[in-house]
C-alpha positions as CSV (number, residue, x, y, z in Angstrom):
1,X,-91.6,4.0,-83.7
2,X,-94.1,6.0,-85.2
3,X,-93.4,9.5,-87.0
4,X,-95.6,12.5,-88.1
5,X,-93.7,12.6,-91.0
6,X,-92.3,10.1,-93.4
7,X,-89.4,12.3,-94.7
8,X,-87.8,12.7,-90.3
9,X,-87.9,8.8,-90.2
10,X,-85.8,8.0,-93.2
11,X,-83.5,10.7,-92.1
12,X,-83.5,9.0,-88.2
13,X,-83.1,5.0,-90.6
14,X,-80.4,6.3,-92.2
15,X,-78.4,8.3,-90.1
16,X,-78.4,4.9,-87.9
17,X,-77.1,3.2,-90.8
18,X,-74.1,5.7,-91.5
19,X,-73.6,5.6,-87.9
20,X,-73.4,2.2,-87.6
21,X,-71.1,1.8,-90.6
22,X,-69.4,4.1,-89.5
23,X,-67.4,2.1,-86.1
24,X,-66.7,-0.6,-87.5
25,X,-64.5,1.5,-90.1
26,X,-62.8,3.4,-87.5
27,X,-62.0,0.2,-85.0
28,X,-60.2,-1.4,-88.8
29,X,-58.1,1.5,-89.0
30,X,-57.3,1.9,-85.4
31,X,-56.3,-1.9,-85.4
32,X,-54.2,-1.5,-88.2
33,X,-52.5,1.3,-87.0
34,X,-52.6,3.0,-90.4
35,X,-51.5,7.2,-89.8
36,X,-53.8,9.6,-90.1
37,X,-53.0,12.1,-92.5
38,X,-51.4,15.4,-91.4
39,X,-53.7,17.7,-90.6
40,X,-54.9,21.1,-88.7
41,X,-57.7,20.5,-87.9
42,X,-58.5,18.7,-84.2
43,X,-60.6,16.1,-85.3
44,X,-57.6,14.7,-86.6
45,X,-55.2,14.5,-84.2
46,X,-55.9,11.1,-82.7
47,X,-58.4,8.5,-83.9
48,X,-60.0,9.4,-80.8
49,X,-60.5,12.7,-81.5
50,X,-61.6,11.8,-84.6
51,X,-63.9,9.8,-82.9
52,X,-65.1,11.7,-81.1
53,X,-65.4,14.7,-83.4
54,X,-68.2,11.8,-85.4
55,X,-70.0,10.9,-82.3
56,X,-70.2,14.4,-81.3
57,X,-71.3,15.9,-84.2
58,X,-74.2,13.2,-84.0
59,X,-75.1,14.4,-81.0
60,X,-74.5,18.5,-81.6
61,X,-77.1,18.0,-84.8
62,X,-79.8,16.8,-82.8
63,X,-79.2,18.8,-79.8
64,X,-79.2,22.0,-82.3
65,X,-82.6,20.6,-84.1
66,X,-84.2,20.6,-80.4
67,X,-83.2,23.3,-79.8
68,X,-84.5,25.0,-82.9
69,X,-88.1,23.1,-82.9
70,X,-88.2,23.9,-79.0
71,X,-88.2,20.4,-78.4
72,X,-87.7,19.0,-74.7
73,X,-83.7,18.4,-74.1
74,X,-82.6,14.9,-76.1
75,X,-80.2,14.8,-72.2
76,X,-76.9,13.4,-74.1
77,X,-74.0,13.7,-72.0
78,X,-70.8,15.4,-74.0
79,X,-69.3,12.2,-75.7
80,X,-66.2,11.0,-73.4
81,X,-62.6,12.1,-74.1
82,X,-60.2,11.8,-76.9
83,X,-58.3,9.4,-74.3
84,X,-61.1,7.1,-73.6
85,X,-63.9,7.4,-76.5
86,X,-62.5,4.3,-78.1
87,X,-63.8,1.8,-74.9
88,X,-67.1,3.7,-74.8
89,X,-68.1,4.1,-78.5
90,X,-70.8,1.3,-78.2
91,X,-72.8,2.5,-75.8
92,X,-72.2,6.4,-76.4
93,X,-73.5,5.4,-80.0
94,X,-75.9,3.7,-78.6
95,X,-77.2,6.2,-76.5
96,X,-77.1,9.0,-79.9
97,X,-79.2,6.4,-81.9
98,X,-81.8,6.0,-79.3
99,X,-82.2,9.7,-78.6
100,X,-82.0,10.1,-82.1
101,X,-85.3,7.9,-82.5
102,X,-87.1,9.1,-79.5
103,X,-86.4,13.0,-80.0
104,X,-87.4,13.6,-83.4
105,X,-91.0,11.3,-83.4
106,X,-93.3,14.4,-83.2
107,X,-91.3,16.5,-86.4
108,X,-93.6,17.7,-88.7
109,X,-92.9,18.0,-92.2
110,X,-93.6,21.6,-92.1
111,X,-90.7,22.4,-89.7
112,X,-88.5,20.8,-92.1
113,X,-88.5,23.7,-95.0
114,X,-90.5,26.6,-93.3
115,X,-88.1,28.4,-91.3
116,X,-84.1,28.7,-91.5
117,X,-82.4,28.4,-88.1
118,X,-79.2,30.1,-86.3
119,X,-76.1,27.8,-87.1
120,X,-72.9,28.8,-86.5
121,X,-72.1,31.5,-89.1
122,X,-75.3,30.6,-91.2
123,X,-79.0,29.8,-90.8
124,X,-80.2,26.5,-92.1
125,X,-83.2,24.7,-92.7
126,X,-83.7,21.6,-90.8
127,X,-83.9,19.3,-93.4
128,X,-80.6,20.3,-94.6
129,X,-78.7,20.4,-91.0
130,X,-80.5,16.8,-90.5
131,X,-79.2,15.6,-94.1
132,X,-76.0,16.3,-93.3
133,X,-75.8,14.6,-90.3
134,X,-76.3,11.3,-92.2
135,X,-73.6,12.6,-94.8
136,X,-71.1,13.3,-92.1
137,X,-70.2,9.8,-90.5
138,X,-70.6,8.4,-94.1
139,X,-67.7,11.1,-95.7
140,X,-65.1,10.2,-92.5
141,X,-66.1,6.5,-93.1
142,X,-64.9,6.8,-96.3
143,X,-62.0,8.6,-95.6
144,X,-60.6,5.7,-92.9
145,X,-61.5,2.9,-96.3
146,X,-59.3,5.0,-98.0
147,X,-56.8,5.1,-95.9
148,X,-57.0,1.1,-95.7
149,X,-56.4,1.0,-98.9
150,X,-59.9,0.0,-99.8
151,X,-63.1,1.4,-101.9
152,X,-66.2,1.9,-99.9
């Protein structure tokens, strides 16, 4: 896939990545059955919410960058329940990744830094809303290798 700018492709490489390693860490923990920690907040109620609070957010960030940039709608569906996230992680990812890629080809490097955007309580650049989404699977990841009992 070809970008206009060098700096929206790493970002797209290596939010895959963190996506991708990402699963794999939460289907160890969910086998193992190992508690999640006591918590407040909804994302960690269930590993499904959990789940889906990672998948989500995956798609929220780029849905909120298209919006910004007044891109054309990525079209990803809300991801699927708490309940039933677990048997559709896959191809929900799937379908983040790809829209991901496809969405975010013709993001100029000067959208990146030139403007700060509405988000939630704050306004962001979106270079920084875009870093964090490849920080945000990578900091839960590392959270459930914890948990395991293991170093990332």
């Amino acid at each position: 896939m070809e970008f206009k700018s060098r700096a929206v492709r790493a970002i797209v490489l290596l939010h895959e990545r963190r996506m991708r390693d990402f699963l794999p860490a939460w289907k160890e923990a969910v086998r193992a059955k190992i508690p999640l920690p006591k918590s407040e907040n909804p994302s960690y109620q269930s590993y499904g919410a959990l789940l889906r609070h990672v998948l989500g957010a995956g798609r929220n960030f780029l849905v909120w960058v298209a919006e910004s940039l007044k891109l054309p709608d990525p079209g990803l569906p809300e991801p699927p329940p708490a309940e039933q996230i677990g048997a559709e992680a896959d191809g929900y990812l799937e379908k983040v990744l790809a829209a991901w890629g496809s969405s975010l080809t013709a993001v100029e490097q000067a959208q990146l830094r030139d403007k700060r955007y509405p988000w939630r309580t704050m306004e962001m650049h979106i270079e920084a809303l875009l870093e964090h989404a490849v920080v945000h699977p990578e900091r839960h990841q590392l959270q459930l290798v914890e948990l395991l009992g293991r170093k990332l």
